[in-house]
One Martini backbone bead per residue (centre of mass of N, CA, C, O) as a GRO file, in nm:
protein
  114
    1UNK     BB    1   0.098   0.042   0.019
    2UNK     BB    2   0.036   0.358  -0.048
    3UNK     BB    3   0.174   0.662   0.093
    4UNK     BB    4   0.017   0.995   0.173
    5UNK     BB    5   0.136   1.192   0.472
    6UNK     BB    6  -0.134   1.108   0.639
    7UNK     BB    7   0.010   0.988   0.865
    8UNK     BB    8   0.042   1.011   1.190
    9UNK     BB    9   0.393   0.990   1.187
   10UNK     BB   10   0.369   1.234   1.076
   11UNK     BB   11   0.106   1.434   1.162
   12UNK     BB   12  -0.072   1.430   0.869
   13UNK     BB   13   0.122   1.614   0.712
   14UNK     BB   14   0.272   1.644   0.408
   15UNK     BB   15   0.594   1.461   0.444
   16UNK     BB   16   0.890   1.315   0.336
   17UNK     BB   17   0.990   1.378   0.622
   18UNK     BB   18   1.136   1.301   0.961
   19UNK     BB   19   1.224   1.355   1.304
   20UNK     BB   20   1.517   1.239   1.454
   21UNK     BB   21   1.633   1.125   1.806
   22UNK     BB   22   1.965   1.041   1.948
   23UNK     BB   23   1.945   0.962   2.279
   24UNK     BB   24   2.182   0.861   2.345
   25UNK     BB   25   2.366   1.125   2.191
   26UNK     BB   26   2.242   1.334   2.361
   27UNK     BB   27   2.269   1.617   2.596
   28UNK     BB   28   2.073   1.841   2.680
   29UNK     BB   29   2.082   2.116   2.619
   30UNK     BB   30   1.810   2.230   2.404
   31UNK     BB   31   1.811   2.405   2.150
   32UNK     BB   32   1.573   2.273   1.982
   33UNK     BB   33   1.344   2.357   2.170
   34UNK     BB   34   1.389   2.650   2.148
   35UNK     BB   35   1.378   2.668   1.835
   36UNK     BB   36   1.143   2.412   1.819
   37UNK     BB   37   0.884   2.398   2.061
   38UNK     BB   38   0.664   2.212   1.881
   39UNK     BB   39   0.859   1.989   1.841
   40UNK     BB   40   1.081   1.995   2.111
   41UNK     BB   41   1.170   1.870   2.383
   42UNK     BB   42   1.220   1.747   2.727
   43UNK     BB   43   1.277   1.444   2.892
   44UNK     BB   44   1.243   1.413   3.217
   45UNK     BB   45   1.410   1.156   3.334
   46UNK     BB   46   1.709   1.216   3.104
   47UNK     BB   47   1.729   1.480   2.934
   48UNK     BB   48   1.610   1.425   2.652
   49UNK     BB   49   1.557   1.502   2.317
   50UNK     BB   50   1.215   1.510   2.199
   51UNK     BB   51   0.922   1.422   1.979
   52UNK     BB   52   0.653   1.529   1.963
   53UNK     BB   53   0.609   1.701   1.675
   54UNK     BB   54   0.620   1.659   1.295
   55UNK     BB   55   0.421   1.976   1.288
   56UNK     BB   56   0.507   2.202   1.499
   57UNK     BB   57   0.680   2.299   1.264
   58UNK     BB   58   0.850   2.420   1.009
   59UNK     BB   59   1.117   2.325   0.831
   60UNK     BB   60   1.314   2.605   0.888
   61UNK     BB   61   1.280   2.537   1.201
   62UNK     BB   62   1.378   2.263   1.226
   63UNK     BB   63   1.665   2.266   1.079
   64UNK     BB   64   1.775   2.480   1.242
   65UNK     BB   65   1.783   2.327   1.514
   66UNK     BB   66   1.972   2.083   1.395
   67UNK     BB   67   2.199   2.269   1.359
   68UNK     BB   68   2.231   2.340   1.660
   69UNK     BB   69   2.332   2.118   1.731
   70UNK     BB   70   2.665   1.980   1.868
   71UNK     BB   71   2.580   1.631   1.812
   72UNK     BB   72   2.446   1.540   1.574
   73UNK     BB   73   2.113   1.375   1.667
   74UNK     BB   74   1.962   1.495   1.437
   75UNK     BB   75   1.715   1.360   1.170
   76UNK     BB   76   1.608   1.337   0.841
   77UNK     BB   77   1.345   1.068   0.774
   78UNK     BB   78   1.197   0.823   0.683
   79UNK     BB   79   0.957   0.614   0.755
   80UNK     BB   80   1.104   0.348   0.769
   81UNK     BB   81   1.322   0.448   0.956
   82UNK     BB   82   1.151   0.554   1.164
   83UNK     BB   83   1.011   0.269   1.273
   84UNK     BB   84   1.303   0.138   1.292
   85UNK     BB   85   1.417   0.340   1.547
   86UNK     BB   86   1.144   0.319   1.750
   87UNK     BB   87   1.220  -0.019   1.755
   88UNK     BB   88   1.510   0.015   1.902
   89UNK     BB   89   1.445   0.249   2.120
   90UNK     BB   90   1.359  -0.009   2.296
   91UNK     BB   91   1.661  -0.116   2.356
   92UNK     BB   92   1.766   0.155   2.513
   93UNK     BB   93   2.017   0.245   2.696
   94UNK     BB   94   1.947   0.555   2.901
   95UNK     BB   95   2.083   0.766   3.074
   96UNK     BB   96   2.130   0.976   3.303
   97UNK     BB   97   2.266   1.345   3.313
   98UNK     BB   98   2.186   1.521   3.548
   99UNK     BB   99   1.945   1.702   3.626
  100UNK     BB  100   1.845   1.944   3.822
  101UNK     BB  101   1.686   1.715   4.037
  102UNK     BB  102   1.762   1.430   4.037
  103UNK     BB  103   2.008   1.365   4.258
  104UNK     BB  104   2.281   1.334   4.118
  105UNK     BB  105   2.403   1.614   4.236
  106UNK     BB  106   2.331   1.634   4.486
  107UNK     BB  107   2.491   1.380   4.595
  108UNK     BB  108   2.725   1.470   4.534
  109UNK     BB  109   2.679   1.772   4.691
  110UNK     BB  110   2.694   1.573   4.989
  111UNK     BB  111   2.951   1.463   4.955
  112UNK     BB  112   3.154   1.698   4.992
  113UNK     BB  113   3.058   1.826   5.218
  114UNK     BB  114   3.154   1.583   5.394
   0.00000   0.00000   0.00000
Protein backbone atom coordinates (compact mmCIF):
# COMPACT_ATOMS: atom_id res chain seq x y z
CA UNK A 1 0.00 0.00 0.00
CA UNK A 2 1.41 3.30 -1.03
CA UNK A 3 1.72 6.01 1.44
CA UNK A 4 -0.11 9.32 1.44
CA UNK A 5 2.07 11.41 3.71
CA UNK A 6 -1.27 11.71 5.94
CA UNK A 7 -0.37 8.83 8.32
CA UNK A 8 -0.21 9.48 11.99
CA UNK A 9 3.48 9.15 12.34
CA UNK A 10 3.82 11.49 10.46
CA UNK A 11 1.87 14.01 11.92
CA UNK A 12 -0.78 14.09 9.37
CA UNK A 13 0.60 16.60 6.79
CA UNK A 14 2.16 15.59 3.97
CA UNK A 15 5.68 15.52 4.37
CA UNK A 16 8.85 13.86 2.48
CA UNK A 17 10.70 12.63 5.77
CA UNK A 18 10.30 12.83 9.69
CA UNK A 19 12.65 14.30 12.37
CA UNK A 20 14.41 11.92 14.63
CA UNK A 21 16.51 12.59 18.11
CA UNK A 22 19.04 9.93 18.59
CA UNK A 23 18.68 9.76 22.41
CA UNK A 24 21.28 7.79 23.26
CA UNK A 25 24.34 10.32 21.55
CA UNK A 26 21.76 13.81 22.91
CA UNK A 27 23.67 15.50 25.58
CA UNK A 28 20.57 17.31 26.57
CA UNK A 29 21.79 20.75 25.78
CA UNK A 30 18.04 22.53 24.89
CA UNK A 31 19.18 24.19 21.85
CA UNK A 32 16.41 22.30 19.48
CA UNK A 33 13.45 22.45 22.12
CA UNK A 34 14.75 26.56 21.99
CA UNK A 35 14.29 27.11 18.45
CA UNK A 36 11.45 24.92 17.41
CA UNK A 37 9.59 24.11 20.50
CA UNK A 38 6.59 23.13 19.30
CA UNK A 39 8.83 20.50 17.49
CA UNK A 40 11.20 19.10 20.05
CA UNK A 41 11.09 18.92 24.15
CA UNK A 42 13.32 17.50 26.98
CA UNK A 43 12.35 14.28 28.11
CA UNK A 44 11.68 14.54 31.54
CA UNK A 45 13.18 11.06 33.13
CA UNK A 46 16.58 11.26 31.02
CA UNK A 47 16.81 15.26 30.29
CA UNK A 48 17.15 14.12 26.64
CA UNK A 49 15.48 15.58 23.31
CA UNK A 50 12.73 13.87 22.16
CA UNK A 51 9.88 14.81 19.18
CA UNK A 52 6.81 15.70 20.38
CA UNK A 53 5.02 16.36 17.09
CA UNK A 54 6.40 15.84 13.59
CA UNK A 55 4.45 19.23 12.23
CA UNK A 56 4.80 21.46 15.22
CA UNK A 57 6.83 23.62 13.81
CA UNK A 58 7.60 24.87 9.80
CA UNK A 59 10.71 22.86 8.16
CA UNK A 60 12.67 25.86 7.92
CA UNK A 61 12.64 26.09 11.84
CA UNK A 62 12.92 22.50 12.64
CA UNK A 63 16.01 22.41 10.41
CA UNK A 64 17.16 25.41 12.16
CA UNK A 65 16.89 23.56 15.58
CA UNK A 66 18.37 20.65 13.84
CA UNK A 67 21.75 22.73 13.05
CA UNK A 68 22.16 24.21 16.36
CA UNK A 69 22.52 20.58 18.02
CA UNK A 70 26.43 20.84 18.81
CA UNK A 71 26.69 16.35 18.82
CA UNK A 72 24.36 16.33 15.11
CA UNK A 73 22.13 13.58 17.25
CA UNK A 74 18.64 14.93 14.95
CA UNK A 75 18.33 14.12 11.30
CA UNK A 76 15.58 13.99 8.92
CA UNK A 77 14.62 10.36 7.91
CA UNK A 78 11.94 8.84 5.88
CA UNK A 79 8.60 6.93 7.25
CA UNK A 80 10.51 3.50 7.03
CA UNK A 81 13.89 4.42 8.77
CA UNK A 82 11.39 6.38 11.45
CA UNK A 83 9.70 3.03 12.16
CA UNK A 84 12.60 1.56 12.08
CA UNK A 85 14.63 3.69 14.75
CA UNK A 86 11.62 3.57 17.03
CA UNK A 87 11.70 -0.07 16.84
CA UNK A 88 15.36 -0.16 18.31
CA UNK A 89 14.88 2.59 20.66
CA UNK A 90 12.47 0.53 22.78
CA UNK A 91 16.25 -1.35 23.50
CA UNK A 92 17.97 1.42 24.43
CA UNK A 93 19.43 1.74 27.58
CA UNK A 94 19.67 5.55 28.15
CA UNK A 95 21.20 7.01 31.34
CA UNK A 96 20.35 9.54 32.96
CA UNK A 97 22.47 12.76 32.41
CA UNK A 98 22.26 14.54 35.63
CA UNK A 99 19.66 17.48 35.86
CA UNK A 100 19.16 19.99 38.49
CA UNK A 101 16.79 18.51 40.76
CA UNK A 102 17.31 14.70 39.76
CA UNK A 103 19.19 13.48 42.74
CA UNK A 104 22.59 13.04 40.22
CA UNK A 105 23.87 16.25 41.37
CA UNK A 106 22.52 16.75 44.51
CA UNK A 107 24.62 13.54 45.92
CA UNK A 108 27.73 14.38 44.50
CA UNK A 109 27.63 17.70 46.47
CA UNK A 110 26.20 16.07 49.56
CA UNK A 111 29.21 14.06 49.14
CA UNK A 112 31.50 16.98 48.93
CA UNK A 113 30.09 18.46 51.48
CA UNK A 114 30.78 16.06 53.42
Amino acid sequence: MDKTGFEPELGGILRQNSVYVDEATCIGCGHCAYVARNTFFLEEDYGRARVINQTGDNVGLIQEAIDTCPVDCIAWVNEQELIRLEELRKYQVISNIGLVGDGARTDRRSKMAS
